[in-house]
VOVEX-269285 format. One record per residue: residue in three letters; x, y, z of N, C-alpha, C in turn. Coordinates in steps of 0.05 Angstrom, whole numbers, plus 32768, in hexadecimal, padded with zeros to 4 digits. Layout:
AlaXYZXYZXYZ...
//
This chain:
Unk81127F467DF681077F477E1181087F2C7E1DUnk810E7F2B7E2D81107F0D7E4880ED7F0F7E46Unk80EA7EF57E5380D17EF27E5780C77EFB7E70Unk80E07F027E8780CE7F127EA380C37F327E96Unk80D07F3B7E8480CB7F507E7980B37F517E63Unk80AA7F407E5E80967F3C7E48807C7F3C7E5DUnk807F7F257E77806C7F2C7E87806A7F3B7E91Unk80767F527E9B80747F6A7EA9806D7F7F7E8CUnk80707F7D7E7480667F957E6780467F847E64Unk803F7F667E5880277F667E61800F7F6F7E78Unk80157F657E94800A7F6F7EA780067F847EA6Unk80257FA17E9D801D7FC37E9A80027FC67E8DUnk80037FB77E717FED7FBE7E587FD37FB17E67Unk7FD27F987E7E7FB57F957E857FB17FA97E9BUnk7FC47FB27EA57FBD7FCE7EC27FB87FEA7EB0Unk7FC37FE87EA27FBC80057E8D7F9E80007E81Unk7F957FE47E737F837FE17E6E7F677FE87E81Unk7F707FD87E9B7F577FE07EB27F5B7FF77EBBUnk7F6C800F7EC47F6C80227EC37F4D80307EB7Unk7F5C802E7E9B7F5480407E887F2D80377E84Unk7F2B80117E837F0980117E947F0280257EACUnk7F1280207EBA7F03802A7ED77F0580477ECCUnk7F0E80547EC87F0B80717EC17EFD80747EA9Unk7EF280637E9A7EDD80637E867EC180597E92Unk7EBE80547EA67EA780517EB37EA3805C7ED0Unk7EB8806C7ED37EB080837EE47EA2809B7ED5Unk7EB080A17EC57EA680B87EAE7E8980B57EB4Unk7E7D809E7E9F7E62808D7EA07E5380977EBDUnk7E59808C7ED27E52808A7EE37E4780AC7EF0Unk7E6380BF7EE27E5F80D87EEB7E4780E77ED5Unk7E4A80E27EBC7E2C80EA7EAB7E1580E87EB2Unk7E1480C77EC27DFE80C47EBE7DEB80D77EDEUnk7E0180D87EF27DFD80E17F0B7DED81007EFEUnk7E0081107EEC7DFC81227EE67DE4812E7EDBUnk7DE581167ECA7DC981137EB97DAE81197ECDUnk7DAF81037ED77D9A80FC7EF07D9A81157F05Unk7DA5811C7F097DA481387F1B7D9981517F10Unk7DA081517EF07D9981647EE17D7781657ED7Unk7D72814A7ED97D5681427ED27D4781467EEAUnk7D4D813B7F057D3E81437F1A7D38815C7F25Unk7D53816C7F257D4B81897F327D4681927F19Unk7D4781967EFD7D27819F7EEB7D0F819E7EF1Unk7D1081807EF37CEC81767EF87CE2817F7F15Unk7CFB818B7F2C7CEA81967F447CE481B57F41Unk7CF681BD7F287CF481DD7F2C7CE381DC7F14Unk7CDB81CC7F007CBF81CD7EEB7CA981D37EF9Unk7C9F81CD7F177C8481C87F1F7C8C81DF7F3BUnk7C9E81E67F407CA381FC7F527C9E821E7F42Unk7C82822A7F547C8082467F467C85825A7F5CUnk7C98826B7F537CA182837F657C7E829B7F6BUnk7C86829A7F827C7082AF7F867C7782CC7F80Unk7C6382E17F767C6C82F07F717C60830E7F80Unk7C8083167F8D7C7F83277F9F7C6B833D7F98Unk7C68834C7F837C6383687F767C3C835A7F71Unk7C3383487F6E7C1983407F6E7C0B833D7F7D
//
């Protein structure tokens, strides 16, 4: 390999590298959203009581 070629497969392997962060901390990002959403509308429908029609 020439050396313009050695730099250009480096640079690929650091763009592939950040890629593959940023989509490893989107993931992250989307759990934890999930998480947190899943915990809150529990804890509003824990303390929410349906009235009941037939009583």
């Amino acid at each position: 390999m020439t050396e313009q070629e050695d730099r250009v497969a480096r640079e690929r392997e650091e763009i592939a590298a950040r890629v593959a962060s940023f989509k490893a901390t989107q993931q992250k990002f989307a759990r934890e959203r999930e998480e947190y959403y899943a915990t809150t509308l529990g804890n509003a429908w824990s303390g929410f009581t349906r009235p009941s029609v037939w009583e």
